[in-house]
C-alpha positions as a Python dict, from the first residue, in 0.01 Angstrom:
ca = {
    (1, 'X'): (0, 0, 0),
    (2, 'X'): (-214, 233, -243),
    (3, 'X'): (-4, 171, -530),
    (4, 'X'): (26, -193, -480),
    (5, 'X'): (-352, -191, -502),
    (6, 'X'): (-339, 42, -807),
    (7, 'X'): (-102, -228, -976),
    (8, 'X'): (-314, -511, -844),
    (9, 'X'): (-584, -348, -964),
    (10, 'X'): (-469, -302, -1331),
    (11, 'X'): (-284, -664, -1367),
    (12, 'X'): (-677, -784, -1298),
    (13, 'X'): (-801, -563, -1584),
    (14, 'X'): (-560, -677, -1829),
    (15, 'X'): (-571, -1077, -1744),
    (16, 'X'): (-969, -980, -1791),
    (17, 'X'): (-909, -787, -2102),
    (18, 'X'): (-708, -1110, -2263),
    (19, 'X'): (-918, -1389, -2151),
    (20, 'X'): (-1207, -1132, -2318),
    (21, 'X'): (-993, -1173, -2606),
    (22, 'X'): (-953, -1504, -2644),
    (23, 'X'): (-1358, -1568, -2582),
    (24, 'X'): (-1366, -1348, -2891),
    (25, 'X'): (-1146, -1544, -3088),
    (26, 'X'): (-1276, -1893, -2984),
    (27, 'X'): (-1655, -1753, -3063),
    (28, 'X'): (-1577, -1632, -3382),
    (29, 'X'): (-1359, -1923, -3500),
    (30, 'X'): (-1690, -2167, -3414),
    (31, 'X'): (-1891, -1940, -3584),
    (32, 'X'): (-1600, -1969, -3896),
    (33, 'X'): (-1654, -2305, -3882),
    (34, 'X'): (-2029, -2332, -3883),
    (35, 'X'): (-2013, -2102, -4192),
    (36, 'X'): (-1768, -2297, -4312),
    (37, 'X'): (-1968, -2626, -4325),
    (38, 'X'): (-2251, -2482, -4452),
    (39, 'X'): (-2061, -2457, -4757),
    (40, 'X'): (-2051, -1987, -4633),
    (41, 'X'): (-1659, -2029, -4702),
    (42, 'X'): (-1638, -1618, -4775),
    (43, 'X'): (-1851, -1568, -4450),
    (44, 'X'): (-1671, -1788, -4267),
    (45, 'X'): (-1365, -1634, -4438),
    (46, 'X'): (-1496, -1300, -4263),
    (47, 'X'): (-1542, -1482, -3910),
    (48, 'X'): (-1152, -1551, -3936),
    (49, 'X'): (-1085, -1247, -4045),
    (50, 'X'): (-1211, -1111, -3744),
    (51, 'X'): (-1038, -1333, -3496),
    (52, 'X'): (-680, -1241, -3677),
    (53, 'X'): (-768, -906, -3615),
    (54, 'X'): (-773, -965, -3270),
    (55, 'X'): (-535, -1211, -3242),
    (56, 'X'): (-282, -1259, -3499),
    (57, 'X'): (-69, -1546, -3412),
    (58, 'X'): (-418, -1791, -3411),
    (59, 'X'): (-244, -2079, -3583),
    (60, 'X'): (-604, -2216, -3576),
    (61, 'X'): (-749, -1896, -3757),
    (62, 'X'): (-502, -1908, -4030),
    (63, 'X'): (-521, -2282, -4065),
    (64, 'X'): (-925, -2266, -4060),
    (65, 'X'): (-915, -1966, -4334),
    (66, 'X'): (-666, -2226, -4584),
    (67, 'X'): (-935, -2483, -4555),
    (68, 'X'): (-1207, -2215, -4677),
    (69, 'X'): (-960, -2098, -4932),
    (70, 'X'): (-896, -2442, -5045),
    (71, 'X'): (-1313, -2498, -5105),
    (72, 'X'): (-1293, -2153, -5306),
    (73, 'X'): (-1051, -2309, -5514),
    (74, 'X'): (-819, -1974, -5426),
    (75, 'X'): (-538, -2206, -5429),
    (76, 'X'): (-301, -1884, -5355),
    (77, 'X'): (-418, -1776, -5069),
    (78, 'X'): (-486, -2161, -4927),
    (79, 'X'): (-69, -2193, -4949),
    (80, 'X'): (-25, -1833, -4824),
    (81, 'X'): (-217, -1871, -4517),
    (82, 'X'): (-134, -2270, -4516),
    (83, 'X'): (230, -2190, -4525),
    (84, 'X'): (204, -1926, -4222),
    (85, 'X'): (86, -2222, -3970),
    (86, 'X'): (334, -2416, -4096),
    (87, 'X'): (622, -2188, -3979),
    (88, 'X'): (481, -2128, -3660),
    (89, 'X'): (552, -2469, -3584),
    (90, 'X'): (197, -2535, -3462),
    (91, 'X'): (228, -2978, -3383),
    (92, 'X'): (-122, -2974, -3344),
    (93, 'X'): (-190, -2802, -3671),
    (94, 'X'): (131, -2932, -3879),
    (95, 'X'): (22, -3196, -4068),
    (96, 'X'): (-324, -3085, -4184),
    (97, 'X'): (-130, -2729, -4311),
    (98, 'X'): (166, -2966, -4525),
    (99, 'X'): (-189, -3133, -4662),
    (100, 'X'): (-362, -2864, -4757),
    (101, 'X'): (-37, -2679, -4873),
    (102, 'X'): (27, -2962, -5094),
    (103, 'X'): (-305, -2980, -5209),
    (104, 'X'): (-291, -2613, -5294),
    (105, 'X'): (27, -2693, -5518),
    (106, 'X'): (-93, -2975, -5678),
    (107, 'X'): (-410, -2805, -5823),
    (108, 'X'): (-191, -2508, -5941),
    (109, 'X'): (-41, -2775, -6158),
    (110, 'X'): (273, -2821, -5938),
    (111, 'X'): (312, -3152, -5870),
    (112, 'X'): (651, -3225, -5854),
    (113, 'X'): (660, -2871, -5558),
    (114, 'X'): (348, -3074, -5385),
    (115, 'X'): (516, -3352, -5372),
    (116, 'X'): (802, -3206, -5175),
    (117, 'X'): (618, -3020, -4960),
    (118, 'X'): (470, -3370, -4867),
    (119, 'X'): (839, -3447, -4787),
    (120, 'X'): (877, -3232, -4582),
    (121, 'X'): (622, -3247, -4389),
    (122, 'X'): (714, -3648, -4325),
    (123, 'X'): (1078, -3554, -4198),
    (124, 'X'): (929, -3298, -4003),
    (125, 'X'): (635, -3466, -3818),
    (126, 'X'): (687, -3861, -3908),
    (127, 'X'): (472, -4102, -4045),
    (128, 'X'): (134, -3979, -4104),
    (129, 'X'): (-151, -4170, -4235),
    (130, 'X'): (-286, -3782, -4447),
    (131, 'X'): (32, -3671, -4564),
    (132, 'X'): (111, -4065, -4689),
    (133, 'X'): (-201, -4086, -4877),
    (134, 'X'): (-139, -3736, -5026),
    (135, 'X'): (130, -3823, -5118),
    (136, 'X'): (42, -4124, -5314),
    (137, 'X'): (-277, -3887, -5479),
    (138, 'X'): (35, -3645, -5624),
    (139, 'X'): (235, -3978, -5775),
    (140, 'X'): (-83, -4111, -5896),
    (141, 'X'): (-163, -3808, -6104),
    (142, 'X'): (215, -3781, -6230),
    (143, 'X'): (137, -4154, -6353),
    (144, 'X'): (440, -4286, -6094),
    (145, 'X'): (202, -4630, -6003),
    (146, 'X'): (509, -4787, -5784),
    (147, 'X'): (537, -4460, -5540),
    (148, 'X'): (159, -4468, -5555),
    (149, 'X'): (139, -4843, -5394),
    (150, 'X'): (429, -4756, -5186),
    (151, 'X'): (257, -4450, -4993),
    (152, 'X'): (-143, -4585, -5034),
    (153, 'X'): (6, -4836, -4832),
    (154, 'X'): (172, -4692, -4573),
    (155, 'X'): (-143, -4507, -4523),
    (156, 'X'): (-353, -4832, -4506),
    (157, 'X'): (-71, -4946, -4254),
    (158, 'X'): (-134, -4642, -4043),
    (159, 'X'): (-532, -4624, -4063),
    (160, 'X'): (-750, -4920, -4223),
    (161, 'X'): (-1075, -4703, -4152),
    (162, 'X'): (-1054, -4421, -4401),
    (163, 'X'): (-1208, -4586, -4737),
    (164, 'X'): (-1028, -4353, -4965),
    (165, 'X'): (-698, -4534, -4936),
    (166, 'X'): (-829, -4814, -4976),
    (167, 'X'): (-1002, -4711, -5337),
    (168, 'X'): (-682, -4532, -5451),
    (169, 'X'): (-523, -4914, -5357),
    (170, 'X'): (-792, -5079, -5596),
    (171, 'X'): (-700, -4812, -5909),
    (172, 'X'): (-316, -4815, -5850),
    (173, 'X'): (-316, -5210, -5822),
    (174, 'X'): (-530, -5256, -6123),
    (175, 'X'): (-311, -5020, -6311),
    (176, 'X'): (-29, -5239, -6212),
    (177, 'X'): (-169, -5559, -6363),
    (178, 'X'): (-218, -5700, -5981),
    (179, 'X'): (-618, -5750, -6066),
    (180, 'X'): (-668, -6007, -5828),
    (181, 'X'): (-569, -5799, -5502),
    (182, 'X'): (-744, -5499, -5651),
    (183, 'X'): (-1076, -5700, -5634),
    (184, 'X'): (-1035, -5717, -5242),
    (185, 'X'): (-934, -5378, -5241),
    (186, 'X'): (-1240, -5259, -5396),
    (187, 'X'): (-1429, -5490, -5158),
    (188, 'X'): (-1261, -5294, -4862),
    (189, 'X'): (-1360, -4985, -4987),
    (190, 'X'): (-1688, -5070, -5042),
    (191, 'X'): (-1749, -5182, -4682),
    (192, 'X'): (-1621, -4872, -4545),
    (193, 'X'): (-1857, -4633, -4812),
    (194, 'X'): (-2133, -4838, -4961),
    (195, 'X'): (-2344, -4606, -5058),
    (196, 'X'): (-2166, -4265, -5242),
    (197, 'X'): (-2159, -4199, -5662),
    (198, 'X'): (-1772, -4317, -5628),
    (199, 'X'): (-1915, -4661, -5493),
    (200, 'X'): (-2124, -4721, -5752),
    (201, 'X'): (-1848, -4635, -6008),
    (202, 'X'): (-1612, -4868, -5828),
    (203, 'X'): (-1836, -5118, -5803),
    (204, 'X'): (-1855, -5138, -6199),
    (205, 'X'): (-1488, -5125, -6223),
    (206, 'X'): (-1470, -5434, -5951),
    (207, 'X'): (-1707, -5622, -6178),
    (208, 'X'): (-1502, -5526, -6500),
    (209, 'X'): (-1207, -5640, -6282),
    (210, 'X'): (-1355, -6002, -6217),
    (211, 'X'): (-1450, -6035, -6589),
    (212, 'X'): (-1841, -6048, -6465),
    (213, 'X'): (-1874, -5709, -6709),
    (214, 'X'): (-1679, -5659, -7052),
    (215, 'X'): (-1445, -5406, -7025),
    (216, 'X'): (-1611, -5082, -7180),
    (217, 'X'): (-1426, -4869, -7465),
    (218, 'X'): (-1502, -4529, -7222),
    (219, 'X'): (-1297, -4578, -6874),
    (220, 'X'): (-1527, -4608, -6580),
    (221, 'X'): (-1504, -4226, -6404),
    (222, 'X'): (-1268, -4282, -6119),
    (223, 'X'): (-1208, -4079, -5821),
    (224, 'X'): (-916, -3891, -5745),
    (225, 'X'): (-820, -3725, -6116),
    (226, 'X'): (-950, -3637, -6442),
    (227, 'X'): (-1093, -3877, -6715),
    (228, 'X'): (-842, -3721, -6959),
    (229, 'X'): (-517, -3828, -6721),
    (230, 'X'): (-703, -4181, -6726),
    (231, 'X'): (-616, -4260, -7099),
    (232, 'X'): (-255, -4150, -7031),
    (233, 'X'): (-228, -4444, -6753),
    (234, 'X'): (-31, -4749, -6816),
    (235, 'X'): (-168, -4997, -7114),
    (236, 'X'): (-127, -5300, -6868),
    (237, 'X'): (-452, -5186, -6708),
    (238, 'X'): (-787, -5048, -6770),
    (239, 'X'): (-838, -5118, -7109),
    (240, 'X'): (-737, -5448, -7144),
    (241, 'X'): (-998, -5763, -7172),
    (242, 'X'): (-740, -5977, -7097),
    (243, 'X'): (-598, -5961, -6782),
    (244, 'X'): (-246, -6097, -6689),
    (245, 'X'): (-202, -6433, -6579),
    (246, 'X'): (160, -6467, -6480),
    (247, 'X'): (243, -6529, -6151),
    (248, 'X'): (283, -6237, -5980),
    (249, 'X'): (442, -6184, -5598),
    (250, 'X'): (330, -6585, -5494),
    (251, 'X'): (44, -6566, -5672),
    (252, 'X'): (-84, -6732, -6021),
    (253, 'X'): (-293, -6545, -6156),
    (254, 'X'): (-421, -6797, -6437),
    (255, 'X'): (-506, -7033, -6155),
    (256, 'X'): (-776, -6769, -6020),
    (257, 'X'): (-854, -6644, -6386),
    (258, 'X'): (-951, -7011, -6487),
    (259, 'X'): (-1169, -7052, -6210),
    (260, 'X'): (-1354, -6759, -6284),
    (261, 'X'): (-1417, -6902, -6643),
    (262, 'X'): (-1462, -7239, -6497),
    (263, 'X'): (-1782, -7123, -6271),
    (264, 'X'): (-1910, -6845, -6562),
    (265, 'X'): (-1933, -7142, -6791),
    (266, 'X'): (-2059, -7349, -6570),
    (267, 'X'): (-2342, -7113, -6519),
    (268, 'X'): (-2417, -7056, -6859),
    (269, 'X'): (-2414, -7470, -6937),
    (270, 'X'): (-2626, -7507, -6643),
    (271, 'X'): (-2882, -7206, -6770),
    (272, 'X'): (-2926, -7099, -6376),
    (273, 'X'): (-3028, -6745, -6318),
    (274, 'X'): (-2732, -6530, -6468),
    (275, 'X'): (-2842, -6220, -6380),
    (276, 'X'): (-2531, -5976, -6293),
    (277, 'X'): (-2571, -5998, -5924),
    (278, 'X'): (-2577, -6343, -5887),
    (279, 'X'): (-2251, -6392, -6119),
    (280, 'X'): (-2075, -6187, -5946),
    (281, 'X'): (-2124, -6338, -5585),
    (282, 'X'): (-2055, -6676, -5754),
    (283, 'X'): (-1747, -6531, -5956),
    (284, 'X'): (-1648, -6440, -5590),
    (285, 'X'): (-1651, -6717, -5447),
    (286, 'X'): (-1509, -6918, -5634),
    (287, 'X'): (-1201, -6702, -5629),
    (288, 'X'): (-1204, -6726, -5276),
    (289, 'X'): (-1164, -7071, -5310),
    (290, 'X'): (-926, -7052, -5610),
    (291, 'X'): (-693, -6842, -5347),
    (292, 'X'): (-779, -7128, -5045),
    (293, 'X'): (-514, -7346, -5265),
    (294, 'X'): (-278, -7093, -5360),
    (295, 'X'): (-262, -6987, -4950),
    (296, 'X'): (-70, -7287, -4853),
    (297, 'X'): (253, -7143, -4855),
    (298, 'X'): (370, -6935, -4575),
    (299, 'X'): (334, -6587, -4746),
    (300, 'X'): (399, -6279, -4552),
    (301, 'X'): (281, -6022, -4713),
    (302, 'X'): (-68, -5847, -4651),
    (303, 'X'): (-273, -5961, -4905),
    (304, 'X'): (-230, -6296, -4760),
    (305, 'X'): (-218, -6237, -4369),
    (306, 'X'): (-486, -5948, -4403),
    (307, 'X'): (-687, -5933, -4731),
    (308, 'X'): (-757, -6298, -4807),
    (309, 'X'): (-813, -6432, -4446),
    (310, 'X'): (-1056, -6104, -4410),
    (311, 'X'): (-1294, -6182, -4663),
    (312, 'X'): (-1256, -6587, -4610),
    (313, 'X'): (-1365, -6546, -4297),
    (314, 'X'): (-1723, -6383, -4435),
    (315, 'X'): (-1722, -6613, -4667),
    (316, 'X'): (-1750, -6923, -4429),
    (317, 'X'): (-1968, -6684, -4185),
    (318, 'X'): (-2342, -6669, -4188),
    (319, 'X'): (-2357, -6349, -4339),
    (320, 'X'): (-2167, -6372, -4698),
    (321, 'X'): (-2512, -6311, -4897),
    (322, 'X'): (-2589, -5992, -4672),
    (323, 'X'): (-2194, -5879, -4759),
    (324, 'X'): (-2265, -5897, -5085),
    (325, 'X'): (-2626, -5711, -5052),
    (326, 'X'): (-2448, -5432, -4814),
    (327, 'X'): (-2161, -5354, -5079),
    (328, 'X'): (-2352, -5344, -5397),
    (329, 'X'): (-2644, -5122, -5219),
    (330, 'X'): (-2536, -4853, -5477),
    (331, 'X'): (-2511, -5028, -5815),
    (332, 'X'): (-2837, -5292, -5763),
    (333, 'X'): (-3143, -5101, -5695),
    (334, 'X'): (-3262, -5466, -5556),
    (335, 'X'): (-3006, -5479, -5282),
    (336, 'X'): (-3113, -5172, -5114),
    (337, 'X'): (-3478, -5290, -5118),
    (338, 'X'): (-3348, -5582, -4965),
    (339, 'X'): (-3144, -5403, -4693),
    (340, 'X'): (-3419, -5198, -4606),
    (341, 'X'): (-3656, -5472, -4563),
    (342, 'X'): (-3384, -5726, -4370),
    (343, 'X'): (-3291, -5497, -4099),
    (344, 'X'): (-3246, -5800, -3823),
    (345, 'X'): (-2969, -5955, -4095),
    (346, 'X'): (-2796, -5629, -4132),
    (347, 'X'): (-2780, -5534, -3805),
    (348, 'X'): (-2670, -5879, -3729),
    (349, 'X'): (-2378, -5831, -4037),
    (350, 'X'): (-2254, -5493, -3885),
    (351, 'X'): (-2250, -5631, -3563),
    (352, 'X'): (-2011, -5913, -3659),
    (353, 'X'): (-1832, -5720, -3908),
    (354, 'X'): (-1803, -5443, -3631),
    (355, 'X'): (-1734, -5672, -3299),
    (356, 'X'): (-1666, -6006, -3409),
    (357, 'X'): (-2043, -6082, -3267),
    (358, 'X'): (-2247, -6345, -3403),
    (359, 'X'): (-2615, -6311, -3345),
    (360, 'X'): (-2783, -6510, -3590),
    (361, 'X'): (-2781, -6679, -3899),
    (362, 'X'): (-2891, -6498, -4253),
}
């Protein structure tokens, strides 16, 4: 009976002893983390440190210290330690250590490795709305604009809330010559992040896009990759004045072109205000209703059953002149004054744009 107790006695201490343990490593992961969001990556580099030392096989250690590495720009050590929770063949962990692998590679100027890494990580966990835009970042910086529309919108088919894919959809479609769609695109990214430097950028690209700005001789600064990569894109795209007008995938092009003309001219002859902001929501709609026509076909594809209905829908809503206040709050100085002193209409635009709910008119 003694030794029973005796054994008793020590299986307690050690089940005490590891759930100690694992405190430890839980406490000093958060604290990793903190750090780590404070922008304290080589403290919180320490904190993880310390829980390895402890425990060893923390997937979440190794895949917390590959993020700090990553912000360090130690792009070595973020695929060592990235590569480590990948073959433990962590699910919980997988896809965010193929991302920041990849991302590792592709800043050591290894795209085409990146890119398979990316492949891997699809076979191995399925579709995945990170690795699919990731994967559409690496063809977009090799200059590969079909693979970059194929993955930005697989992503956009998996998740429509992060705005990211939805601005790498606006530069890839541009670059393509489909100008039109890469309006709306804009437009969706803009509702999603209103307010950042990159908004304000693409809001000046969207307005080069719908001819309400000349296209300038110096590339707006895009997201995503370096100004020098941008003059090494295709010549269909960003530096042409003249867009193209074929039709392209069920859609004319010169149809929507001439009604942009049309209602720019018409402003001019008419000498209304012209000032940029009220061209452009003019411009807008009247491409809206330039595409009303062109929708009568049964078309499948998204622009049509996603994109145009979308933004039709605000259009004939009560709140297209607060839409067009909330997504140029970055680029007009005026249209943040005016959000800030029409909070009932804003709330009253989120509200709809958010629930469907209708609570008054603008």
């Amino acid at each position: 009976m003694k030794k029973i107790l005796i054994i008793l006695f020590l299986i307690s201490i050690v089940i005490l002893n590891t759930n100690g343990q694992g405190n430890n490593v839980q406490t000093l992961i958060h604290e990793g983390v903190a750090l780590h969001d404070s922008a304290e990556y080589k403290k919180a580099i320490e904190k993880f440190e310390q829980a390895l030392k402890i425990n060893p096989k923390s997937t979440l250690a190794l895949y917390e210290i590959s993020l700090s590495y990553l912000e360090l720009k130690d792009y070595e050590n973020a695929s060592k330690y990235s590569t480590r929770v990948i073959n433990s063949n962590d699910k919980n962990l997988s896809v965010g250590a193929y991302a920041v692998k990849s991302e590792a590679m592709a800043e050591m100027k290894q795209i085409d490795n990146a890119i398979a890494i990316l492949q891997e990580g699809l076979i191995k966990n399925g579709d995945s709305y990170l690795l699919h835009f990731n994967m559409a970042l690496n063809y977009y910086k090799k200059g590969d604009i079909d693979k970059t529309l194929e993955h930005v919108s697989r992503a956009i088919e998996l998740d429509k809330t992060n705005s990211g894919a939805f601005l790498l959809n606006a530069y890839a479609q541009r670059d393509k010559g489909l100008w039109v769609r890469s309006i709306y695109s804009f437009q969706l990214f803009l509702l999603l992040e209103p307010d950042s430097k990159r908004s304000k950028n693409a809001f000046e690209e969207m307005l080069q896009t719908m001819l309400v700005k000349p296209v300038t001789e110096k590339p707006v600064e895009r997201s995503f990759i370096q100004q020098q990569l941008l003059r090494n894109m295709p010549e269909n795209s960003v530096q042409q004045e003249m867009p193209p007008l074929s039709t392209e995938e069920g859609l004319n092009r010169k149809i929507i072109y001439n009604a942009i003309k049309f209602s720019m001219d018409s402003l001019k002859a008419a000498k209304k205000d012209t000032d940029v902001y009220f061209v452009f929501t003019e411009v807008n709609k009247a491409i809206l209703s330039a595409l009303e026509k062109e929708s009568g076909a049964l078309k499948s594809e998204s622009f049509w059953t996603f994109h145009y209905p979308f933004f039709k829908s605000i259009l004939n809503s009560n709140h297209y002149d607060t839409f067009c206040r909330y997504i140029s709050v970055s680029y007009f100085p005026e249209s943040l004054e005016w959000w800030e002193n029409n909070k009932t209409d804003a709330e009253n635009f989120i509200n709809w744009f958010e629930n469907g709910e209708d609570n008054g008119k603008n």
